[in-house]
RODREN-131308 format. One line per 2 residues: for each residue z, y, x of N, C-alpha, C. Coordinates in nm, 4 decimals, decimal comma, always signed. Each point is the difference from the previous one (the first is absolute). Layout:
Z Y X Z Y X Z Y X; ...
***
This chain:
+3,9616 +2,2839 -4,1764 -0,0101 -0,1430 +0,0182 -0,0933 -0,0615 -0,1028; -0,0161 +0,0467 -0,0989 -0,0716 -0,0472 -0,1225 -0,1782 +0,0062 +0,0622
+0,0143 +0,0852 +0,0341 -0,1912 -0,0510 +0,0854 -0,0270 +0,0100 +0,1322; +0,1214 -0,0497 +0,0784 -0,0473 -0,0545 +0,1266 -0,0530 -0,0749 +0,0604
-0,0602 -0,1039 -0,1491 -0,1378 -0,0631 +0,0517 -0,0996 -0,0107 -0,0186; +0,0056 +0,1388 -0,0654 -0,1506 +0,0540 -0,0570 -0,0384 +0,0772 +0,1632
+0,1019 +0,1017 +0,0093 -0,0106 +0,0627 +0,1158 +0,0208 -0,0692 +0,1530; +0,0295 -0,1509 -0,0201 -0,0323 -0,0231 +0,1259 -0,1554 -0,0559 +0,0171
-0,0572 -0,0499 -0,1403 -0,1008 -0,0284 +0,0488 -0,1230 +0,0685 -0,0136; +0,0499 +0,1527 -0,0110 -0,0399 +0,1300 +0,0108 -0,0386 +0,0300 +0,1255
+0,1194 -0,0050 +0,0659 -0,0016 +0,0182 +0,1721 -0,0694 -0,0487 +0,0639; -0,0100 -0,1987 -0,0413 -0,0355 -0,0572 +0,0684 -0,1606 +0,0450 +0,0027
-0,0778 -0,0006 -0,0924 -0,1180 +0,0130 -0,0383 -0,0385 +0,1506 +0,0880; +0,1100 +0,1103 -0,0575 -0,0772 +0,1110 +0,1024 +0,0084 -0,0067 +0,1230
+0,0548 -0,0546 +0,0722 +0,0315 -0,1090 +0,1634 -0,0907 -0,0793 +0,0262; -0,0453 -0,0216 -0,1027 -0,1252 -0,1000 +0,0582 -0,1353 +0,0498 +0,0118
-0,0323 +0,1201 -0,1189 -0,0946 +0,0803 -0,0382 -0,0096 +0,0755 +0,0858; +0,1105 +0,1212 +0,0808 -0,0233 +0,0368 +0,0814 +0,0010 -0,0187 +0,2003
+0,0386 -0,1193 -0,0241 -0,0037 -0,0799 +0,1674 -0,1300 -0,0415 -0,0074; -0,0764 -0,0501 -0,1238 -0,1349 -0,0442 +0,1052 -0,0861 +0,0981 +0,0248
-0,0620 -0,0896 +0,0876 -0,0840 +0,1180 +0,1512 -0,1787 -0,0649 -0,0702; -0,0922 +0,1042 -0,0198 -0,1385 -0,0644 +0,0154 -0,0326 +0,0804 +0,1668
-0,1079 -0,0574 +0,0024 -0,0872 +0,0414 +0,1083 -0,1688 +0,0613 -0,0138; -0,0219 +0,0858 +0,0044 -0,1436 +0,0380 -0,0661 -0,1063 -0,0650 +0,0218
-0,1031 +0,0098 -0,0920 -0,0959 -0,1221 +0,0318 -0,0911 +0,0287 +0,1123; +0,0212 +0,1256 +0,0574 -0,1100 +0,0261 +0,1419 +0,0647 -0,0872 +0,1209
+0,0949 -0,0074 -0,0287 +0,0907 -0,1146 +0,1145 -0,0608 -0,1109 -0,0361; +0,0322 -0,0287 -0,1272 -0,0589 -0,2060 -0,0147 -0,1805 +0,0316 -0,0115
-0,0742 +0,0882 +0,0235 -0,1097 -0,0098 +0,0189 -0,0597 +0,0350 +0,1368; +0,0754 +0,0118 +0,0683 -0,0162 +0,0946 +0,1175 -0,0658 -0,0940 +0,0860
-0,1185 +0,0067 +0,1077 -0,0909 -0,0462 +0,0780 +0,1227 -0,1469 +0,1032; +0,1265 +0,0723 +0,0402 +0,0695 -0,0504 +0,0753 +0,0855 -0,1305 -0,0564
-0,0139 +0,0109 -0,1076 +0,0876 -0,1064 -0,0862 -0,1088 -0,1155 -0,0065; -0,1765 +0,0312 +0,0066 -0,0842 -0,0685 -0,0319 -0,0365 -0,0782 +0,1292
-0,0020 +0,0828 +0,1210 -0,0009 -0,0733 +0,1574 +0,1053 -0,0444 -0,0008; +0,1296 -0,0474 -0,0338 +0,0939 -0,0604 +0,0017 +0,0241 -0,1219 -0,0871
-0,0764 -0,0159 -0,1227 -0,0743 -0,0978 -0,0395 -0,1056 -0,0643 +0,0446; -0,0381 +0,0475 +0,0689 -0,1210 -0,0716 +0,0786 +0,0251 -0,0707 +0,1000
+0,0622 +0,0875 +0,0805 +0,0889 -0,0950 +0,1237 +0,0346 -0,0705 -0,0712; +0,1438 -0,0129 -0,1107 +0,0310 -0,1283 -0,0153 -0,0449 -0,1200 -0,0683
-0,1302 +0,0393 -0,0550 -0,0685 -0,0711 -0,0908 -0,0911 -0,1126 +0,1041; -0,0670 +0,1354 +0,1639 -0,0454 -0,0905 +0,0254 +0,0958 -0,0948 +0,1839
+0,0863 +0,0556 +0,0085 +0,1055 -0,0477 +0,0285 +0,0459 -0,1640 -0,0417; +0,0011 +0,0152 -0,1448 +0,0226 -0,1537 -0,0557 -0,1014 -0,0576 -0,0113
-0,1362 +0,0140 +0,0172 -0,1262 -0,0850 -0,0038 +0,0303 -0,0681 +0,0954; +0,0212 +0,1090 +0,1758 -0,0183 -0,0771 +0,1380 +0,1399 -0,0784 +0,0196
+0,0910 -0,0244 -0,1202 +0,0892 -0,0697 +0,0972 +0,0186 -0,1022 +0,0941; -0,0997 -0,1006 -0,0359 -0,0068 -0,0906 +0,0843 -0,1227 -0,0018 +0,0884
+0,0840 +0,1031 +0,1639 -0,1124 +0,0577 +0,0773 -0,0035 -0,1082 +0,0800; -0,1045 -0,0744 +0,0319 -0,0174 -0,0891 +0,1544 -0,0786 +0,0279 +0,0996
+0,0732 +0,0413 +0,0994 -0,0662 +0,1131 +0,1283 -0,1116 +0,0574 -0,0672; -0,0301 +0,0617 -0,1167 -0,1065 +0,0763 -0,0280 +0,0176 +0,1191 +0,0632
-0,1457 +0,0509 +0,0411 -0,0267 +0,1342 +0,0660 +0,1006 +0,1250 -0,1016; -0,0414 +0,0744 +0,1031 +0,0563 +0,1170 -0,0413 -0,0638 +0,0782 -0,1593
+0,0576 +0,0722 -0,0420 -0,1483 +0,0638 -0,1141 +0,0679 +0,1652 -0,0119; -0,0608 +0,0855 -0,0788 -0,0294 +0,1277 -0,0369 -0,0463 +0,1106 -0,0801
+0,0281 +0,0883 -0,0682 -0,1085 -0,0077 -0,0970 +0,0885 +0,1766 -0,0302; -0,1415 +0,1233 -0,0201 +0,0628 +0,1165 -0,0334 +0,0057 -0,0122 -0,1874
+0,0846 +0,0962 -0,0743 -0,0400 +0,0523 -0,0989 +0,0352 +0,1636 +0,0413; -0,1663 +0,0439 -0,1194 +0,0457 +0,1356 -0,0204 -0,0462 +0,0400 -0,1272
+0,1396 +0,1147 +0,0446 +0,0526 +0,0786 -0,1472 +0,0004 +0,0884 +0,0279; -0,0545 +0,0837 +0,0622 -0,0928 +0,1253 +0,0382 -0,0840 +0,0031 -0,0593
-0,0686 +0,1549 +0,0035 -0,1085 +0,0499 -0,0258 -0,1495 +0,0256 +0,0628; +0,0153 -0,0684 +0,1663 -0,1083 -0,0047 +0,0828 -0,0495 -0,1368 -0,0100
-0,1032 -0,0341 +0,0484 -0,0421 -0,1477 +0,0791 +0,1194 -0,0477 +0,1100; +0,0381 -0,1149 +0,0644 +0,0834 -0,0098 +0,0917 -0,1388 -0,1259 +0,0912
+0,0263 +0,0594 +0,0990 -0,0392 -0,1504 +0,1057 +0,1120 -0,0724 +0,0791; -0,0199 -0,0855 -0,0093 +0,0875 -0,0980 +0,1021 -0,0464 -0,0963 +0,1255
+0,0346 +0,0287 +0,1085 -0,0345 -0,0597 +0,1111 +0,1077 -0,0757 +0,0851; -0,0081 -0,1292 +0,0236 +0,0560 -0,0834 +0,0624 -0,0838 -0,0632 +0,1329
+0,1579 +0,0733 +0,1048 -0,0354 -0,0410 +0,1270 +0,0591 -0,1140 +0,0538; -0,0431 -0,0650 +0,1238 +0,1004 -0,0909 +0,0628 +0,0459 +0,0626 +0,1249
+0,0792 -0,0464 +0,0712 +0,1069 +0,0254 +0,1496 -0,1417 +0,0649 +0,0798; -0,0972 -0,0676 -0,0107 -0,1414 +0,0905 +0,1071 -0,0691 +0,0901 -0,0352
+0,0586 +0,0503 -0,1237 -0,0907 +0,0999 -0,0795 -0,1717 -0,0082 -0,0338; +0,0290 -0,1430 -0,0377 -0,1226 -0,0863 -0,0755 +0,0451 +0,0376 -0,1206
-0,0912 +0,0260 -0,0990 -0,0103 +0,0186 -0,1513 -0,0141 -0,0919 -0,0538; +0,0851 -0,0929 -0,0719 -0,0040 -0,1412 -0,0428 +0,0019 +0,0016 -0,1609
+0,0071 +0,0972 -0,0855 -0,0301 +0,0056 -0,0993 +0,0150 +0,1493 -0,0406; -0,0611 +0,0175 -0,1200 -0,0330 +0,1307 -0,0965 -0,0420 -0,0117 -0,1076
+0,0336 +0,1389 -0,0974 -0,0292 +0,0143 -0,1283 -0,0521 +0,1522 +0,0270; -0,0873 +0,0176 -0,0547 -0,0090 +0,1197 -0,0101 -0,0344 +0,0837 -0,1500
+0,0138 +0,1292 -0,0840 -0,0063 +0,0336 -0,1041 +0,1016 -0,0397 -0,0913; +0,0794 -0,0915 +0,0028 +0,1119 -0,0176 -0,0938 +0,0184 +0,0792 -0,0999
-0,0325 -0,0148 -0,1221 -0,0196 +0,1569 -0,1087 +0,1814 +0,0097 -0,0197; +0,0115 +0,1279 -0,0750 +0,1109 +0,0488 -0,0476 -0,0232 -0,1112 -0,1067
+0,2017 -0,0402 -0,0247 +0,0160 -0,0996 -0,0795 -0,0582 -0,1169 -0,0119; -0,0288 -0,0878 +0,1704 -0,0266 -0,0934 +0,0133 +0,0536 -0,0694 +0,1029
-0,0497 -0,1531 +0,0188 +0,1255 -0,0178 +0,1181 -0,1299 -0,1192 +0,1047; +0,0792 -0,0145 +0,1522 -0,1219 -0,1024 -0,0089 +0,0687 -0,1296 -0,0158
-0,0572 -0,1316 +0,0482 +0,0456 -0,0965 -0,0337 +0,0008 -0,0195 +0,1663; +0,1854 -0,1205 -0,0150 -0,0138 -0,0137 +0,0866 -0,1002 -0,0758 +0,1372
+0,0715 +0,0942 +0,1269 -0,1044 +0,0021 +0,1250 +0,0709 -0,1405 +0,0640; -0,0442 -0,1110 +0,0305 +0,1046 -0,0479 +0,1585 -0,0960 -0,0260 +0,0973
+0,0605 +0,0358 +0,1020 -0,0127 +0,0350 +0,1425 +0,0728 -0,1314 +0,0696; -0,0202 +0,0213 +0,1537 +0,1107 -0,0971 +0,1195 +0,1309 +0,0933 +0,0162
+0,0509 -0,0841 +0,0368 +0,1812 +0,0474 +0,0175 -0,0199 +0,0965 +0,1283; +0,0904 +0,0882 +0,0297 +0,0351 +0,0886 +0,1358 -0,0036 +0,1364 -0,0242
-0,0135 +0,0687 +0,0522 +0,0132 +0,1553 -0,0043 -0,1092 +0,0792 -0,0803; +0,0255 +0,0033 -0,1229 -0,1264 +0,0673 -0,0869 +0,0143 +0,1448 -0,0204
-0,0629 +0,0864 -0,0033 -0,0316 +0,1158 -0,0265 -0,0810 +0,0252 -0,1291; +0,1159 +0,0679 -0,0868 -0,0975 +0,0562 -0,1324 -0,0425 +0,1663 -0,0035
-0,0858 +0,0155 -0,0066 -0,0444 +0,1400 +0,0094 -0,0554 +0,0297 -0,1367; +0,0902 +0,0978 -0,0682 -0,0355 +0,0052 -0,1415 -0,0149 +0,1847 +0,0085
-0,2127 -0,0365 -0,0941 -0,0404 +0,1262 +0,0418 -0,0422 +0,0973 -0,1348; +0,0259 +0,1142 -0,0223 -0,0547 +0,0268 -0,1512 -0,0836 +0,1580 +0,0062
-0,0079 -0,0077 +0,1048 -0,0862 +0,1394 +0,0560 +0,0768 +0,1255 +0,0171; +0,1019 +0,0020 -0,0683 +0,1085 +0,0957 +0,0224 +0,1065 -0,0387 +0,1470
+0,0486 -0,0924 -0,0700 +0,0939 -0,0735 +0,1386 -0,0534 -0,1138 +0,0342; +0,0805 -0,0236 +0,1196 -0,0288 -0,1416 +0,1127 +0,1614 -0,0523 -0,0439
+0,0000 -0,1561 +0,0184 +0,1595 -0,0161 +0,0238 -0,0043 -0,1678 +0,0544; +0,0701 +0,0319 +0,0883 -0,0399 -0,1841 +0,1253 +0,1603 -0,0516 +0,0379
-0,0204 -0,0596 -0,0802 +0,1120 -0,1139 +0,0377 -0,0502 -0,1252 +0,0702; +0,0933 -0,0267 +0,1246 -0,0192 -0,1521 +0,0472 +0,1324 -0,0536 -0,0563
-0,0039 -0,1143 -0,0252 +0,0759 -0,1193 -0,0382 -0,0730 -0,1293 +0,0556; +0,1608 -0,0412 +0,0809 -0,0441 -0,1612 +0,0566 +0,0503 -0,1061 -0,1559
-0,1524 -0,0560 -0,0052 +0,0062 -0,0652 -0,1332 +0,0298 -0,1303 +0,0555; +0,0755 -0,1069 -0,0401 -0,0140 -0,1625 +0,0042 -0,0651 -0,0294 -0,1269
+0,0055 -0,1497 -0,0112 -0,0254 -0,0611 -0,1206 +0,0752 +0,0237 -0,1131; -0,0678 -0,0779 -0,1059 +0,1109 +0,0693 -0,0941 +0,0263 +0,1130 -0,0713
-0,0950 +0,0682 +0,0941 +0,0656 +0,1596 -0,0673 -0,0993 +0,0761 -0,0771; -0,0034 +0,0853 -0,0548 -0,0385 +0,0900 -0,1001 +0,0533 +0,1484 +0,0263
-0,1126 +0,1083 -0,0467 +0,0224 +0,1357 +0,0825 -0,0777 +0,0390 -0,1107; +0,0572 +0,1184 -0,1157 -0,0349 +0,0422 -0,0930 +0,0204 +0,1461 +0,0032
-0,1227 +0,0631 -0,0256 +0,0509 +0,1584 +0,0184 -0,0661 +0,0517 -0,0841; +0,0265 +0,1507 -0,0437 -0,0211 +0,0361 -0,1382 -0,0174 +0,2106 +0,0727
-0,1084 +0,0347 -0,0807 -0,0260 +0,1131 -0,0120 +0,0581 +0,1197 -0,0900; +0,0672 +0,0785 -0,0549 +0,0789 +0,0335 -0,0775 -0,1043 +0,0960 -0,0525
+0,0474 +0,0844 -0,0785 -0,0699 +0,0829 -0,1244 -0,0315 +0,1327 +0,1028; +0,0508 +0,0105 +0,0959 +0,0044 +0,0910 +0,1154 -0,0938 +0,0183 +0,1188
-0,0505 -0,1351 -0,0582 -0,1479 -0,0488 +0,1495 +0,0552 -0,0407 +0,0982; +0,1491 -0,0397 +0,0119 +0,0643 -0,0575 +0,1238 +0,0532 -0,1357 +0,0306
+0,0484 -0,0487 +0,0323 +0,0439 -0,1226 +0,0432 +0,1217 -0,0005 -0,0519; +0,0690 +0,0094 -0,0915 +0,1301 +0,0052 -0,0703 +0,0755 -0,1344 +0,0589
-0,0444 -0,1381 -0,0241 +0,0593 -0,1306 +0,0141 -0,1056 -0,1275 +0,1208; +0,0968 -0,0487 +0,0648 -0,0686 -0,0617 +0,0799 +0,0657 -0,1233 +0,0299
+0,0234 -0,1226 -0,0538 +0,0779 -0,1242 -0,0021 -0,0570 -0,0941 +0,1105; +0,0786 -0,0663 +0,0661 -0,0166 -0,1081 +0,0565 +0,0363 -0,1068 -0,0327
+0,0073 -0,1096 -0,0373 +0,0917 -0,1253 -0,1229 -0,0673 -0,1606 +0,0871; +0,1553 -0,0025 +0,0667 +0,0047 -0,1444 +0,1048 +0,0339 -0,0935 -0,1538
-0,1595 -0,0889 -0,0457 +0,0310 -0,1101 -0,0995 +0,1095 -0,1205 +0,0413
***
């Protein structure tokens, strides 16, 4: 009894010392944590959307060039980037609302998504360290 409160706040301390958790810094540096700042960074720019067009925009974090091609519902080519270097992004694209087609090309792979876009919206996609299409967001402002 004479140092049970030396030793409780013995306990307490190694209870506390050993419950916390870190997380390594390749996680808090990691490409995905940084497109997730971005969305929400630029997420809170557009909040106050008024019927603005649609918009778009690749990053890559690959090691190739990426091209990007945007179609409409008639398979008219209504916008493009082409060369996008590794570790760059473009700025966003906007287009008219309706059935868009992104065809994202890096000479290795093809990869075509349609999405019916309205206003408002935002479509962010990201190349991974892999040369692939890892993430592909759609975000109704």
């Amino acid at each position: 009894m004479k140092y049970l409160l030396k030793y409780s706040a013995l306990t307490f301390l190694f209870f506390a010392l050993f419950n916390c958790a870190t997380e390594p810094m390749e996680f808090l540096e990691g490409s995905t944590n940084a497109f997730v700042e971005e969305i929400e960074n630029s997420v809170a720019a557009d909040a106050q959307c008024n019927n603005q067009d649609p918009k778009a925009r690749i990053i890559n974090n690959g090691s190739l060039e990426v091209n990007l091609e945007i179609f409409d519902a008639s398979g008219n080519i209504i916008a493009s980037e082409y060369n996008v270097e590794p570790g760059d992004h473009t700025d966003w694209i906007d287009f008219s609302c309706g059935e868009i087609s992104f065809l994202v090309n890096n000479g290795i792979s093809d990869k075509l998504v349609v999405i019916e876009m309205g206003t408002c919206m935002m479509y962010d996609m990201e190349i991974g360290n892999n040369n692939q299409l890892v993430s592909d967001t759609a975000v109704q402002l």
